[in-house]
N, C-alpha and C positions, 0 to 999 in steps of 0.2 A: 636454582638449587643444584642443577646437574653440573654444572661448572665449581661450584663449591667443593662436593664432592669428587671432583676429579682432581681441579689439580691443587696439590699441595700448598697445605698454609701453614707449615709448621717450620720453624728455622733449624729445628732437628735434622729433619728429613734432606735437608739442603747442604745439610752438615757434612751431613752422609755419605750423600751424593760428592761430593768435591774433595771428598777425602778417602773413596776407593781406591782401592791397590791391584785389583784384577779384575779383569774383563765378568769373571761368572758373579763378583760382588755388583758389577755395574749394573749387568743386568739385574740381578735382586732387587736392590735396591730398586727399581725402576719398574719391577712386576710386581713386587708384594707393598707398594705403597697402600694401607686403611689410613682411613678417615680419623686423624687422632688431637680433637682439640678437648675433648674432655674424657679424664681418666673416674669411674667410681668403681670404688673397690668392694668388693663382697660378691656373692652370689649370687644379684640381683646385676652386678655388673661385670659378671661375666655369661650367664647363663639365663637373665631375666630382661622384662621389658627395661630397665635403666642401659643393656648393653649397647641399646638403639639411643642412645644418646649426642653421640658424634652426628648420626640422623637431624636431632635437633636444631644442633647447634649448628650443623649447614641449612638450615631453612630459615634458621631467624638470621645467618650471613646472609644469605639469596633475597626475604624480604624485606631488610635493610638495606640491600644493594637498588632492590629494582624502587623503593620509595624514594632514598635518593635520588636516583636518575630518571624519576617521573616529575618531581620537584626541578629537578634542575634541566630538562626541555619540555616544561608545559606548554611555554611559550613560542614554543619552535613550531615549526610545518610540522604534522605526523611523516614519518616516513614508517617503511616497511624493516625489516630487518633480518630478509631472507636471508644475508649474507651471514650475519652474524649467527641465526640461528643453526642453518649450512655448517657451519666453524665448530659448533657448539656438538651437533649430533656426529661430525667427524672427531672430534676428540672420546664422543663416547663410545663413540665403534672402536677407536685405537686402544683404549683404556680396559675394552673388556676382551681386545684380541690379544694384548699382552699377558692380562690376568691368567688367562683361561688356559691360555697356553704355558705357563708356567706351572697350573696347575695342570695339566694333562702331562707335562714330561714326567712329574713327578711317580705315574701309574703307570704312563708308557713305557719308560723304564719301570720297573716295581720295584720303587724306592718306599711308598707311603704307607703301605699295607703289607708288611711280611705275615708268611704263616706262622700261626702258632707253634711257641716252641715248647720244649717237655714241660715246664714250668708252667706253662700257660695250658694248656692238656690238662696237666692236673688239678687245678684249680676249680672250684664248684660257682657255678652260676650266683651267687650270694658274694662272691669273693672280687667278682669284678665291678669296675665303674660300667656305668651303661655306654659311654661312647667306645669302652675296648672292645663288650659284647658289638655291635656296631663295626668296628673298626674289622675286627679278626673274624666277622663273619663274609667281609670281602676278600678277607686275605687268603680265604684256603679255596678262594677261586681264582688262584690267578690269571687265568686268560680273561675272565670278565676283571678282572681290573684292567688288565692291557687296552682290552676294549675301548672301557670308559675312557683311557688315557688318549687311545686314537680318535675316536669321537669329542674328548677338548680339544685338540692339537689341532684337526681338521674343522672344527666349527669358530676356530677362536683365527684361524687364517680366514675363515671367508668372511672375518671382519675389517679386513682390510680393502675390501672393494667394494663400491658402492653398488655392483652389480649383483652380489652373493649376498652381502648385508644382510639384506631380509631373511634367507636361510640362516644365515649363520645367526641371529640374532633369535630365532625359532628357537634352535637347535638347543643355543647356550638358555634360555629364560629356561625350556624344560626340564632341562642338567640341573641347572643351580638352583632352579626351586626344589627338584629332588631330593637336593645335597644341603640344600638350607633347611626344610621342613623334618629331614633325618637328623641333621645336627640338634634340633632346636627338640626331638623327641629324646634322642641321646644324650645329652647334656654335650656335645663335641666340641663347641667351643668357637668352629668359624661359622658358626649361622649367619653372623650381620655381614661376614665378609662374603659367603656365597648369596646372600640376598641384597647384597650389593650388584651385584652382577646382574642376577633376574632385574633389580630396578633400573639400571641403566640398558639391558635389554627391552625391558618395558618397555623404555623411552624412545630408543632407536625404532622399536615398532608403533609405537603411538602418531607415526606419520604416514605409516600404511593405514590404518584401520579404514578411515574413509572410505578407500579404495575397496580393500577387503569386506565390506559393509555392502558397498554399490553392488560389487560383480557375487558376492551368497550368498548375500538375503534379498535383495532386489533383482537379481541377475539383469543387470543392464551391464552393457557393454561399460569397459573404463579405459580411461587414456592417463596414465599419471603424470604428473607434473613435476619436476625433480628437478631443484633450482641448485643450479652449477655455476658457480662464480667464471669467471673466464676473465683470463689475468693478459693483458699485455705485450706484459714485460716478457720477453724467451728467456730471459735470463730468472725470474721470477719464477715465467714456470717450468722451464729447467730443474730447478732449487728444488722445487716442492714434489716433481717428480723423483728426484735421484732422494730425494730423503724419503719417502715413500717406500723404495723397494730396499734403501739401506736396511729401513725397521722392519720389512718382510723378509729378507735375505739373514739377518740379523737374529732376530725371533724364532725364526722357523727352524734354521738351519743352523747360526753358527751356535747359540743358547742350545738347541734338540743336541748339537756332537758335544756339547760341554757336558752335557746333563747325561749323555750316554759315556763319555769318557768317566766321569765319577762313579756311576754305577759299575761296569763291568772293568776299567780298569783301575781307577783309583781303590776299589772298595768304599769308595764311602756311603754305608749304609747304616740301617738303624738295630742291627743287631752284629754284635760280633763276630769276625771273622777267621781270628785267630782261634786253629783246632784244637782241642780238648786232651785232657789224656786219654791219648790212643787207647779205645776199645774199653774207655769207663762210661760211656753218656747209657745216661738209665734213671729210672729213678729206684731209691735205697731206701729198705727201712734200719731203724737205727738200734741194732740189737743189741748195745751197751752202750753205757753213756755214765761218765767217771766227769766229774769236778773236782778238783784239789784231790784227788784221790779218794774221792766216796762215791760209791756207787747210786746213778738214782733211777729207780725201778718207772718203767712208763708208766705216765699217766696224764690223760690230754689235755689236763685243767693246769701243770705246773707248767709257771714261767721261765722256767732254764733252759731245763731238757728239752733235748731237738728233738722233733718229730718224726721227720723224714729228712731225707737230703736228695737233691737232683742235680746231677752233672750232664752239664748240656753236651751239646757238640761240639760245641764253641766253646769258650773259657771263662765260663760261666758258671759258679758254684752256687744251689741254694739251699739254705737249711732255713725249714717250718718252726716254726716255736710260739708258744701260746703268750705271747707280749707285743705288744700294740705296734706298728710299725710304719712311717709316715710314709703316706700312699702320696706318690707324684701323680699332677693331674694333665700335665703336660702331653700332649701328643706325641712328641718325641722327632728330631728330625736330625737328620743323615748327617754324622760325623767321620771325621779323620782314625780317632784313635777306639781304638774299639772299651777303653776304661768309660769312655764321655755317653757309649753310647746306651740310651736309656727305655728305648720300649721296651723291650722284655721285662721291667718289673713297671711299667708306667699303668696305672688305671687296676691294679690290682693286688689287692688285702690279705688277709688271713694267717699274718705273722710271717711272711716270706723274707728271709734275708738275700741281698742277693751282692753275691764278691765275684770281683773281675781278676782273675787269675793268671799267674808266670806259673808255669812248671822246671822245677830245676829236677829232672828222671834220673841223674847221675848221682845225686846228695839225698833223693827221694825230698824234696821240697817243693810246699803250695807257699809263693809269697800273694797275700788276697791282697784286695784292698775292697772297703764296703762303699757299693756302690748306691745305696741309699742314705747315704748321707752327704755322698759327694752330688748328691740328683736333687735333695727332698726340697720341694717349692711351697709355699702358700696357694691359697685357693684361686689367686690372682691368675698362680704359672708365673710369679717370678719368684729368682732363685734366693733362695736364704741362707743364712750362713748358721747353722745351728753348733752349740759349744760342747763338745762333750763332757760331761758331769764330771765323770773322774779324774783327765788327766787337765782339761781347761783347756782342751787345744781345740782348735777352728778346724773345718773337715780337710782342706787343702793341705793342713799340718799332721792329719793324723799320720803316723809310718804305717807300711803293710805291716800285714800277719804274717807270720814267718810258721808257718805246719808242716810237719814230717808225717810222709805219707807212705804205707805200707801195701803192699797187693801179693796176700799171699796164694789168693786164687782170683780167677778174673772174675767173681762176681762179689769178692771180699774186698773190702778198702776200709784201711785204719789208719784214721788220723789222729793227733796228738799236736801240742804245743800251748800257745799263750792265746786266748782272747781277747775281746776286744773293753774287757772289763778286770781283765789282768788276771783271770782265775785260767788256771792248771786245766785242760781236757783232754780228755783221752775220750775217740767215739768207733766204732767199732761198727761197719755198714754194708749190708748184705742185701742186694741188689733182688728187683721184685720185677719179674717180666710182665710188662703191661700190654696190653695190644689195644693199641686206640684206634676208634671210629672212624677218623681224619687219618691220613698219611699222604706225605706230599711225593706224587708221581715221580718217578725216574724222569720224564719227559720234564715237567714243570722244573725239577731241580738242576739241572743243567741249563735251561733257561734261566732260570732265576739263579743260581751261587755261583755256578762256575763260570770265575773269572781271570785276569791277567795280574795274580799279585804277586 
C-alpha cells in the first residue's frame, strides 16, 4: 500500500510534470503530489470520512497487486525481499522529506498564516469558518509559526539519511498528527494530506518498534539489523549517491532560496501589498447613505444600505451589508497580483464585500473591482464561474467601478458613483478609532512586510 501511495498513478500528474516552465513549478509539482484516483464531491468529501477514499482505493491497488504476485511465484523458491522492501521504506523517507519540507518553507517564511487584518479584527466569532478561527489564531504568533516552519524544514532533511531517519520520522508523525487532528477539528481541509505523512511516518517507524520494544519495556540490550543493499557497480553507486545529495542540496537549499526570494522579494503573498490611500486604513461608520438620490436612514435588517466600511492598509476596500455573500472556503495561497489575492475575505461571512482597489488621488478616483466574485468557489474549493443577474456578464468580464472619492477632513471620506447593480450612491464615512486586543509588533512587522518591491 505504501508504494501505491507514493508514487503517482495518475496520467494528470505526469502531464504536469513534462510540461513545467520553471524550476519552483518543478519543484511543486514534485512536493505537493496527493493521492488522487478518486474525486467525491460534497462535504463528506472534503471534510468527512469519504475524503479518505484515495486511502481506499490504494489498498484495494496494493491487495490486488500483492495477490497477483502470490499467484504468479507460488511455485517458486520463497525468497526474502529485503531489497525490495529497503527500496520501498527509502522512498517513504524521500516522499515525506520533500512533503514536509515544502510545507515548513511555507511558515519559515510566513507565507501561510498572515495576521489578521482590520477586516478580520472586526468580525464576530459567529462570522468566521472554523479553519480561519484556526488559521488566524497562529498567525498573530508569528515566531511560533516560524518555528513550526523550522522544525518541518529540519525534521523533513533528516529524512534523507538512514542515520537521522528514526528522528526525523519521530519528529514529523508528532507534527502532522497535530496538524491533521486540528484540521480534521477545524474543518481545514488538508487532514488526509497531513495524515498522510503521519502514515508514512508510521511506516518508516514500524521497523524500529521491535527494537524500541526490546531495549523499554524489556531493557535488554539490542543490536539492530539494517539491511543495506551494496551495489557493485561504482558507476551505480556513484549514480545513486550524486542523485542523493542533488534532492538534498535541491530541496533544502535551492526550493528554501526560491521560497524566500518570493516572499521578501517578489511579494508573493496571500494578502495585498499594494498601499492604501495614504492615512485612510480604519474602520468607518456610514453616516449617510443616498441610492438614486433618496436618502436611507440605518437600520441593520435593510439589504442595501452599507453598514460599515473598512479601508485596509493595503488596497483593500470593504463594505458590510445585510445580504448574503458567497463565503470562499479556500485556504488561500501566495499570489503574483495582489487582485488574485484571497485570504482576507476567505472563511469569513456576515455580508462583507470586499474590492481590490487603483487610487487615481489627482482625479479623486477608487477604480474597485469585487473580489468576491472573482474568488467565490463551491464547497469542493473549486473555482466557479457565477453570472451576474443584471448585466449577464461572467466575473472575468465584469469592468471596475469607477468612485469619486472626496476627503474633506482626515477622518471624513465621501464616496459616490455607479454600483455594481447600476444604482446612483453617494455614502458619506466617518472613521470610529478602534483599539484592538491583537496588534502586530514593530519587531514582527518588519520581519514579516518589509520587503524588496
Amino acid at each position: 500500500m505504501a508504494c501505491s501511495l507514493i508514487v503517482p498513478l495518475t496520467v494528470e500528474w505526469y502531464t504536469r510534470l513534462f510540461n513545467v516552465k520553471t524550476l519552483f513549478e518543478f519543484f511543486s509539482t514534485l512536493t505537493g503530489y496527493r493521492v488522487d484516483l478518486v474525486k467525491i464531491p460534497g462535504e463528506s468529501g472534503r471534510w468527512g470520512l469519504a475524503s479518505y477514499a484515495n486511502w481506499g482505493a490504494a489498498l484495494l491497488i496494493a491487495l490486488a497487486g500483492a495477490t497477483v504476485w502470490t499467484f504468479a511465484v507460488r511455485k517458486r523458491e520463497r525468497k526474502e525481499y529485503n531489497e525490495l522492501y529497503y527500496w520501498i521504506r527509502t522512498l517513504a523517507r524521500y516522499r515525506i522529506g520533500i512533503g514536509i519540507i515544502a510545507f515548513g518553507f511555507l511558515k519559515l517564511f510566513p507565507m501561510q498564516m498572515p495576521f489578521p487584518s482590520i477586516s478580520n479584527l472586526e468580525a464576530t466569532i459567529g462570522e468566521y469558518t472554523a479553519y480561519k478561527i484556526y488559521w488566524q489564531s497562529v498567525g498573530v504568533v508569528i515566531w511560533y509559526e516560524i518555528f513550526l516552519g523550522f522544525i518541518e524544514v529540519f525534521a523533513g532533511a533528516l529524512m534523507f539519511f538512514r542515520a537521522t531517519s528514526v528522528l526525523g520520522a519521530i519528529i514529523n508523525l508528532g507534527v502532522l498528527y497535530n496538524i491533521a487532528h486540528a484540521n480534521h477539528a477545524y474543518d481545514g481541509g488538508v487532514h488526509v494530506y497531513s495524515a498522510y505523512f503521519s502514515l508514512l511516518s508510521a511506516f518508516v517507524l514500524a521497523h524500529e518498534v521491535p527494537y524500541v520494544w526490546k531495549l523499554l519495556i524489556n531493557e535488554q540490550n539490542v543490536d539492530p539489523v539494517e539491511y543495506v543493499p551494496v551495489y557493485h557497480s561504482r558507476w551505480l553507486s556513484n549514480s545513486l549517491r550524486t542523485l542523493k545529495y542533488a534532492i538534498v542540496i535541491g530541496f533544502v537549499f535551492v526550493y528554501g532560496w526560491i521560497r524566500y526570494d518570493m516572499h521578501y522579494n517578489q511579494g508573493r503573498l496571500k494578502e495585498p501589498k499594494m498601499p492604501g490611500l495614504a492615512g485612510a486604513a480604519g474602520f468607518y461608520d456610514v453616516t449617510e447613505f443616498k441610492i438614486n438620490n433618496k436618502i436611507l436612514p440605518y437600520s441593520p435588517l435593510d439589504t442595501v444600505r452599507w453598514q460599515n466600511v473598512i479601508f485596509e492598509k493595503f488596497s483593500t476596500l470593504i463594505y458590510q451589508v445585510n445580504r448574503p455573500v458567497s463565503i470562499s472556503l479556500a485556504n488561500g495561497t501566495p499570489q503574483t497580483k495582489d487582485v488574485d489575492r484571497s485570504y482576507e475575505l476567505a472563511g469569513i461571512g456576515g455580508g462583507r464585500r470586499f474590492f481590490y482597489y487603483d487610487a487615481d488621488t489627482k482625479n479623486g478616483l477608487l477604480y474597485l473591482k469585487d473580489k468576491n466574485i472573482a474568488k467565490s468557489e463551491d464547497e469542493a474549493g473549486t473555482k466557479i464561474k457565477k453570472t451576474d443577474k443584471k448585466t449577464g456578464a461572467k466575473p472575468d468580464s465584469i469592468p471596475p467601478l469607477a468612485w469619486h472619492f472626496q476627503r474633506p477632513s482626515k477622518d471624513r471620506i465621501i464616496l459616490s458613483g455607479i454600483d455594481d447593480r447600476k444604482d446612483s450612491i453617494y455614502v458619506v464615512l466617518d472613521r470610529v478609532n478602534r483599539n484592538y486586543a491583537l496588534t502586530k509588533s514593530r519587531k514582527d512587522h518588519k520581519k514579516t512586510v518589509q520587503s524588496k518591491f
